[in-house]
C-alpha positions as a Markdown table, in Angstrom:
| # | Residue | x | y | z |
|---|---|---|---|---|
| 1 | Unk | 56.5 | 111.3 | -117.8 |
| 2 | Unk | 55.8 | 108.8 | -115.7 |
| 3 | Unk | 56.6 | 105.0 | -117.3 |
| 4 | Unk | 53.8 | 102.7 | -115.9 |
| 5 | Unk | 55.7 | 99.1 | -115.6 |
| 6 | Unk | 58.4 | 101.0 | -114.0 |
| 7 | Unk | 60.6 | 98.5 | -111.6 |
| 8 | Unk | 58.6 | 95.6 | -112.7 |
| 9 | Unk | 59.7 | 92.4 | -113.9 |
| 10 | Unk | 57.9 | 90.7 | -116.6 |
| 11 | Unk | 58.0 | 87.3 | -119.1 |
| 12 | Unk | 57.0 | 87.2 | -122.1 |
| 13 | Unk | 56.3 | 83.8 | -123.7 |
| 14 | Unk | 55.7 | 83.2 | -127.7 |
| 15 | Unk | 58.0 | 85.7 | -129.4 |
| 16 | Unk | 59.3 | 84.0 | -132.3 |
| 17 | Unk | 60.1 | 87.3 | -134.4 |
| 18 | Unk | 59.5 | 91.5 | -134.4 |
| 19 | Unk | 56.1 | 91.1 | -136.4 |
| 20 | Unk | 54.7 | 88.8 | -133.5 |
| 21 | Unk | 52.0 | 90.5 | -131.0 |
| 22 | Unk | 54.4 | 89.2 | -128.7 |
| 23 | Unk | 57.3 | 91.4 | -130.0 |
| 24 | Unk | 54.6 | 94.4 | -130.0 |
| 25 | Unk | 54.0 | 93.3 | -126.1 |
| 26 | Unk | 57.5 | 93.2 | -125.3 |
| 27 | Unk | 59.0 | 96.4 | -126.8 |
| 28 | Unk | 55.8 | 98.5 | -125.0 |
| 29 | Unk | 56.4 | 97.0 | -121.5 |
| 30 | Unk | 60.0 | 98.2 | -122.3 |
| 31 | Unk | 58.7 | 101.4 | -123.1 |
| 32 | Unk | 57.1 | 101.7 | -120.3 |
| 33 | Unk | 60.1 | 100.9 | -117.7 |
| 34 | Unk | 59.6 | 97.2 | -117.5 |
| 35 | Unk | 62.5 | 94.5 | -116.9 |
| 36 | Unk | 61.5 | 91.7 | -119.7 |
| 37 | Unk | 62.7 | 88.2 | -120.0 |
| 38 | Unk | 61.8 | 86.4 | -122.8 |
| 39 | Unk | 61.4 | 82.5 | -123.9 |
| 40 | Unk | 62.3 | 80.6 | -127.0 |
| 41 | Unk | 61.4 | 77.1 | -128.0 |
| 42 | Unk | 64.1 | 75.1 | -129.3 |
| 43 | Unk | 67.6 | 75.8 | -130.4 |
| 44 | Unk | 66.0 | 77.2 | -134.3 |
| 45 | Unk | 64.5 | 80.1 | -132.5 |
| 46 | Unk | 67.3 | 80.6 | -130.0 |
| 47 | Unk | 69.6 | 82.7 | -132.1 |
| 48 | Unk | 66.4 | 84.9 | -133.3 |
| 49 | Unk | 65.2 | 85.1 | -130.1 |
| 50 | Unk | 68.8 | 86.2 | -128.6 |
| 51 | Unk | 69.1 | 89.2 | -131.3 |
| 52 | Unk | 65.3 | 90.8 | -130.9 |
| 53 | Unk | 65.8 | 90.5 | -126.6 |
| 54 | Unk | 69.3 | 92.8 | -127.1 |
| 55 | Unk | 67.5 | 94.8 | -129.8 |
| 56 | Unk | 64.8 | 95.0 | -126.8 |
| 57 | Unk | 66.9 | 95.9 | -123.8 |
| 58 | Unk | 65.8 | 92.3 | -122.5 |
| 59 | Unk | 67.3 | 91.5 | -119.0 |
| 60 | Unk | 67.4 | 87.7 | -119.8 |
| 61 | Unk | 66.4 | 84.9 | -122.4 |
| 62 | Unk | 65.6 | 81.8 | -121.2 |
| 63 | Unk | 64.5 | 78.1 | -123.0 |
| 64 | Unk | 61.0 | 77.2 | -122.5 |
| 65 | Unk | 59.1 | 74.6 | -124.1 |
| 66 | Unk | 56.0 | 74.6 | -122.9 |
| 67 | Unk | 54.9 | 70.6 | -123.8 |
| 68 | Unk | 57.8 | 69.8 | -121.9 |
| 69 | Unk | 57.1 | 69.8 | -118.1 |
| 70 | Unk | 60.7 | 69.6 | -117.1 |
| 71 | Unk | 61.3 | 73.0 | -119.1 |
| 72 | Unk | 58.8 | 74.4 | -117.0 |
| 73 | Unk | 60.1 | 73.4 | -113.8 |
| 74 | Unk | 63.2 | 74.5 | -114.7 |
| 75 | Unk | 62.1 | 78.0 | -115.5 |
| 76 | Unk | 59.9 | 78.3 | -112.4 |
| 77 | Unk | 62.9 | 77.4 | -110.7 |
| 78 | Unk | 64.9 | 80.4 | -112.0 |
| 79 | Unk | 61.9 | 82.8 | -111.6 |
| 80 | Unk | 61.7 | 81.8 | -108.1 |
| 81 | Unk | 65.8 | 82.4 | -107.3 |
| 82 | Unk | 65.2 | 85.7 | -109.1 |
| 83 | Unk | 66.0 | 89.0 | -106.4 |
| 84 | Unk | 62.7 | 90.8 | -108.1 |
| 85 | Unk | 59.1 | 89.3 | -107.5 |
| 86 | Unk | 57.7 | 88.4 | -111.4 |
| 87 | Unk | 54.7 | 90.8 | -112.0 |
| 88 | Unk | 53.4 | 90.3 | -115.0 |
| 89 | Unk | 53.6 | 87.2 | -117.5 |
| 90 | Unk | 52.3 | 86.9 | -121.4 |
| 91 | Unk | 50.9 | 83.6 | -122.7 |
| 92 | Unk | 51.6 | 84.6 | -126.4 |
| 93 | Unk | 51.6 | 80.9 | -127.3 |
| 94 | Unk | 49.1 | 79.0 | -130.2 |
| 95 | Unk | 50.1 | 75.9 | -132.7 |
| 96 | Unk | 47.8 | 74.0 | -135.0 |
| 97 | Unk | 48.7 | 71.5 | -137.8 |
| 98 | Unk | 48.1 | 73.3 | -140.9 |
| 99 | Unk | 46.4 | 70.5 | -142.3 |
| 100 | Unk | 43.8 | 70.6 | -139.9 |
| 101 | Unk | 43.2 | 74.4 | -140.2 |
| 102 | Unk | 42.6 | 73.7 | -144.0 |
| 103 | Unk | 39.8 | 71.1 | -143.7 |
| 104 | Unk | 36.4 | 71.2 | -142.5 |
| 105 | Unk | 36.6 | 70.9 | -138.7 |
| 106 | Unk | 34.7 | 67.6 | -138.7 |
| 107 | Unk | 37.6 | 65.9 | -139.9 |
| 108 | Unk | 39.5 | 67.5 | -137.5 |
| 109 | Unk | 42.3 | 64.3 | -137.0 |
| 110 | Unk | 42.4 | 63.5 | -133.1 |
| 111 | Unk | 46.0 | 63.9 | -132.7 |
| 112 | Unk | 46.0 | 67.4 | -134.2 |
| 113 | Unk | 42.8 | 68.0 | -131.6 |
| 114 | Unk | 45.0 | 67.6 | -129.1 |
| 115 | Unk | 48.1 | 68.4 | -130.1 |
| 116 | Unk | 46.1 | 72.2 | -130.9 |
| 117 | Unk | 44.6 | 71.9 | -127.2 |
| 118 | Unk | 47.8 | 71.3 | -125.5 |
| 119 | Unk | 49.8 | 74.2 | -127.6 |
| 120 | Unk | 47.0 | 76.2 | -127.6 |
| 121 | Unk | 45.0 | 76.0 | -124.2 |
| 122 | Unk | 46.5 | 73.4 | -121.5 |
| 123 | Unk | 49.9 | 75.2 | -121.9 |
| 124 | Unk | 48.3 | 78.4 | -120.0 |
| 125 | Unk | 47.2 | 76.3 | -117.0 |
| 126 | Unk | 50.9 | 74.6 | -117.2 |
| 127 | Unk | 52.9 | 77.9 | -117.3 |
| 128 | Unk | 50.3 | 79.7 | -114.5 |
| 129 | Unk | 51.2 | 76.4 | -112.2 |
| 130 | Unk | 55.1 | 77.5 | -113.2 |
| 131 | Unk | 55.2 | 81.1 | -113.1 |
| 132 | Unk | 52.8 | 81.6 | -109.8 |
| 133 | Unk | 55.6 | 80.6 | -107.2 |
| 134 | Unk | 57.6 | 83.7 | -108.6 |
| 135 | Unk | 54.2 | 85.5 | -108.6 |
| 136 | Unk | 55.0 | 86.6 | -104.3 |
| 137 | Unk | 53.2 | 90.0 | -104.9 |
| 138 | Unk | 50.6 | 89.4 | -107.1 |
| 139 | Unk | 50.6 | 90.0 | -110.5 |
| 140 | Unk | 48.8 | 89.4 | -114.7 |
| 141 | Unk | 48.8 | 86.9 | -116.4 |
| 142 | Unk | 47.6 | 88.3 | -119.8 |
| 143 | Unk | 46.8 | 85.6 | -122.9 |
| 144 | Unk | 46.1 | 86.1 | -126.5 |
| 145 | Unk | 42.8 | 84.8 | -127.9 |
| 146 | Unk | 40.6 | 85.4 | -131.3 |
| 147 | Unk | 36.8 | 85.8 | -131.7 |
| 148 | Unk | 36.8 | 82.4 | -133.3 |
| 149 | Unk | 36.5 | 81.2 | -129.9 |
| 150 | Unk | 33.0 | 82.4 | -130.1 |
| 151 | Unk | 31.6 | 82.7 | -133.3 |
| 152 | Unk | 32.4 | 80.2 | -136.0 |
| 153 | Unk | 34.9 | 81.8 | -138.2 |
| 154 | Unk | 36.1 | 80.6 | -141.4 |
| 155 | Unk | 39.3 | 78.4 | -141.5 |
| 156 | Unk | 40.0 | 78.8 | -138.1 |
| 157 | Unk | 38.4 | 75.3 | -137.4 |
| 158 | Unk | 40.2 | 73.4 | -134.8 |
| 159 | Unk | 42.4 | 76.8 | -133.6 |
| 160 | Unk | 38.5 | 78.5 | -131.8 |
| 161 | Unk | 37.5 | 75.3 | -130.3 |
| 162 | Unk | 41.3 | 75.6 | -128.8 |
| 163 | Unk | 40.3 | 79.2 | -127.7 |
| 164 | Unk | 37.4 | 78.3 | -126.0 |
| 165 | Unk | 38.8 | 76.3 | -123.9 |
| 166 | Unk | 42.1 | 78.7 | -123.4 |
| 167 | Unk | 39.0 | 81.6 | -122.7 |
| 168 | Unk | 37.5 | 79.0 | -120.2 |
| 169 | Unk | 41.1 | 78.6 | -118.6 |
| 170 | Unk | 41.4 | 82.4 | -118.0 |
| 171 | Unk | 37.9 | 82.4 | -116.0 |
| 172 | Unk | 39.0 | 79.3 | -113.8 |
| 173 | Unk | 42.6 | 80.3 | -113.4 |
| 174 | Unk | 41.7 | 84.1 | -112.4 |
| 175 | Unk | 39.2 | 82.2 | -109.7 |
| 176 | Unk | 41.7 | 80.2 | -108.0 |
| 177 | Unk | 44.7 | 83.0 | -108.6 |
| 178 | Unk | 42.8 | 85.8 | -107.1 |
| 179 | Unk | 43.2 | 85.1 | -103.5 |
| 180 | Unk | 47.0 | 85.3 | -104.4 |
| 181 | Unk | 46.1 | 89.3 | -106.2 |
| 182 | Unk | 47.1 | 87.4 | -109.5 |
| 183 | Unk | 44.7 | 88.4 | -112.3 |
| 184 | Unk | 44.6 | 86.2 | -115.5 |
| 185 | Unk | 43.0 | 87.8 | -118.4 |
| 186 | Unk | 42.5 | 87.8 | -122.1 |
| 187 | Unk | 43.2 | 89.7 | -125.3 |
| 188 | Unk | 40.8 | 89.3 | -128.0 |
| 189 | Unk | 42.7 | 90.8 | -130.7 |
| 190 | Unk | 41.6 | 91.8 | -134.4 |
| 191 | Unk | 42.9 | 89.7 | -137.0 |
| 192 | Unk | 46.4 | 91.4 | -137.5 |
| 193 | Unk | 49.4 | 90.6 | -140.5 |
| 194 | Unk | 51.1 | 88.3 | -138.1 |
| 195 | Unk | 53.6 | 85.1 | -139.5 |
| 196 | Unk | 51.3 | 82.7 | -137.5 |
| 197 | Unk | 48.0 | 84.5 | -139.1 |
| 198 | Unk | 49.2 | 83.6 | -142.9 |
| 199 | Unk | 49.0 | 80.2 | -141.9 |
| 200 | Unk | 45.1 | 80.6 | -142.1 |
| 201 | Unk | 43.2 | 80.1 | -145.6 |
| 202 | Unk | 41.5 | 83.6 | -146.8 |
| 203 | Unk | 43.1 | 85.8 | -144.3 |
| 204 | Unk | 43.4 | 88.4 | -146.5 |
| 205 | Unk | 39.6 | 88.3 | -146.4 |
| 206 | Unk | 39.2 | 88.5 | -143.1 |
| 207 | Unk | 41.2 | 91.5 | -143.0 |
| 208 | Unk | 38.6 | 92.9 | -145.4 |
| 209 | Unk | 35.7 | 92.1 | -143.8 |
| 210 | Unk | 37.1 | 93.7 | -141.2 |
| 211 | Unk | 37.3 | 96.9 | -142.5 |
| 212 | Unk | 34.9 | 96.9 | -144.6 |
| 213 | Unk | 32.5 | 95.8 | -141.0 |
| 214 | Unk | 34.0 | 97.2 | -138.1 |
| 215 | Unk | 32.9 | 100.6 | -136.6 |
| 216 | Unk | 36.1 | 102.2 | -137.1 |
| 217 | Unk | 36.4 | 100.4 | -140.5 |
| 218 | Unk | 40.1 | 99.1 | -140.0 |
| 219 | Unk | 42.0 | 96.1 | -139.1 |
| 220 | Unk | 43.3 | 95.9 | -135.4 |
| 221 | Unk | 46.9 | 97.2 | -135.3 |
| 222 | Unk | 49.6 | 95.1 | -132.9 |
| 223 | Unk | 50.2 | 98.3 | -130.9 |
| 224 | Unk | 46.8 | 98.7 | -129.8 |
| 225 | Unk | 46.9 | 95.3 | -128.4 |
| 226 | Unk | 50.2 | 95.9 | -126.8 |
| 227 | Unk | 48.5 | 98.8 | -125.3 |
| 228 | Unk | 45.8 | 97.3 | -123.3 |
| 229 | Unk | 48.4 | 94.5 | -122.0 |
| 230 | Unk | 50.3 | 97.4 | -120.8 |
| 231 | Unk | 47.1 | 98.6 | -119.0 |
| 232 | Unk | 46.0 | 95.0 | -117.9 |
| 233 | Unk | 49.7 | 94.7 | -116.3 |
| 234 | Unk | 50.0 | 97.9 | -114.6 |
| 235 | Unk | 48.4 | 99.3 | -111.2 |
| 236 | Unk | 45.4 | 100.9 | -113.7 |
| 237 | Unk | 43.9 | 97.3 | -114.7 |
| 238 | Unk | 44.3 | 96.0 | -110.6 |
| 239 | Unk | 40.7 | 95.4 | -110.9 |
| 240 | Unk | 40.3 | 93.8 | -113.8 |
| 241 | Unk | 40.5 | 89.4 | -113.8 |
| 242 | Unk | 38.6 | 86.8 | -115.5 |
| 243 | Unk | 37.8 | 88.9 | -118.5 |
| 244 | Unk | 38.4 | 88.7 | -122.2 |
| 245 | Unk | 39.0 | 92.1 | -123.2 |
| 246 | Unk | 38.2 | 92.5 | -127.0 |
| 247 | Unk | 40.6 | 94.9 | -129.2 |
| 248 | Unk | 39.4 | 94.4 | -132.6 |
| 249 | Unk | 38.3 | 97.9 | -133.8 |
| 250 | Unk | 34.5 | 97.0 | -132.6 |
| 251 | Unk | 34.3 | 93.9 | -134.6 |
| 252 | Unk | 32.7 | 91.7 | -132.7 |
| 253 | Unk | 29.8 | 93.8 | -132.0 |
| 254 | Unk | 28.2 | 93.5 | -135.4 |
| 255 | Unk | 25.6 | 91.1 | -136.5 |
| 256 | Unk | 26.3 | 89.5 | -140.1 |
């Protein structure tokens, strides 16, 4: 059986722990033949990070944090002295205050507006600018978004105006990448039982709604997602750029 990633050298950024999308991402790419190297913010998720990567098969782990634009030069500069061209890279990467996910989004405070838009959003153009040099034969760059950066969703507040403007990144990115045969796309992924997702109010509703709503009445599951990031990295997704694939169980073509 032929393993499609086979050979090909990939970073994932975002895994904090194995019930992550990223950890779902990681552990299919390895499935499917791929060298992985992974990030971890901070010296709290280092030790974490260390045990899922050799749990993984992980080729390296390396510190990344993205606000930090000397982190990021830094690990462009070891992509770029790696022997094997990067080919595929995950943005699995979102942060809001809980405070501001709790309130009404008009009283959104400014310094969580932004600190939600740099986590959230800017930090996709930063690591594309990073990981591009290392990019040499073309490549994905695959981020993670939510229908909430369409449709006004409960209690996700200031996290869908982040994004929208993460989705926006992904068109103008995949524009400016392509002539380079790097494609930037997005996951719209079903609400899934993720550490991040418990930090929104309700959540267990919205898994309801879900199944109770969607055409194949069930939540999303984290390999399905994993699945199509397998597809948008490999030779079968080559054309595929600017695009926000939606893998919510048919969701977000219902009308309410």
């Amino acid at each position: 059986m032929s393993q499609l990633l086979q050979g090909k050298s990939a970073l994932v950024l975002g895994l904090a722990n194995r019930w992550s999308i990223a950890y779902t991402i990681a552990k299919a790419y390895r499935r499917e033949g791929a060298n992985v190297i992974l990030t971890y913010q901070g010296e709290r998720q280092k030790v974490t990070v260390e045990e899922l990567a050799e749990e993984l098969g992980a080729s390296r782990v390396l510190s990344c944090d993205v606000t930090q634009q000397a982190d990021l030069d830094r690990l462009s500069e070891i992509l770029r002295a790696e022997g094997e061209p990067l080919r595929a890279v995950v943005h699995s990467i979102a942060f809001a205050n809980k405070e501001d996910l709790s309130r009404p989004f008009l009283e959104t405070s400014r310094d969580g507006y932004l600190l939600a838009q740099e986590i959230s959003s800017y930090s996709l153009v930063a690591v594309a600018r990073a990981v591009a040099p290392a990019m040499a034969q073309g490549g994905s760059i695959i981020t993670l978004s939510y229908l909430g950066a369409t449709r006004v969703m409960t209690n996700y507040n200031v996290m869908g105006v982040a994004k929208a403007a993460l989705e926006a990144c992904v068109r103008y990115l995949a524009s400016e990448l392509g002539p380079q045969n790097i494609r930037v796309n997005a996951i719209s992924a079903g609400p899934i039982k993720t550490a991040s997702a418990r930090g929104i109010k309700d959540f267990s509703k919205i898994l309801d709604r879900v199944t109770e709503t969607a055409p194949l009445r069930r939540p999303t599951e984290a390999g399905e997602v994993a699945d199509t990031a397998v597809f948008l990295a490999s030779d079968l997704g080559r054309g595929v750029t600017g695009n926000v694939l939606f893998v919510d169980s048919g969701y977000q073509v219902m009308g309410f």
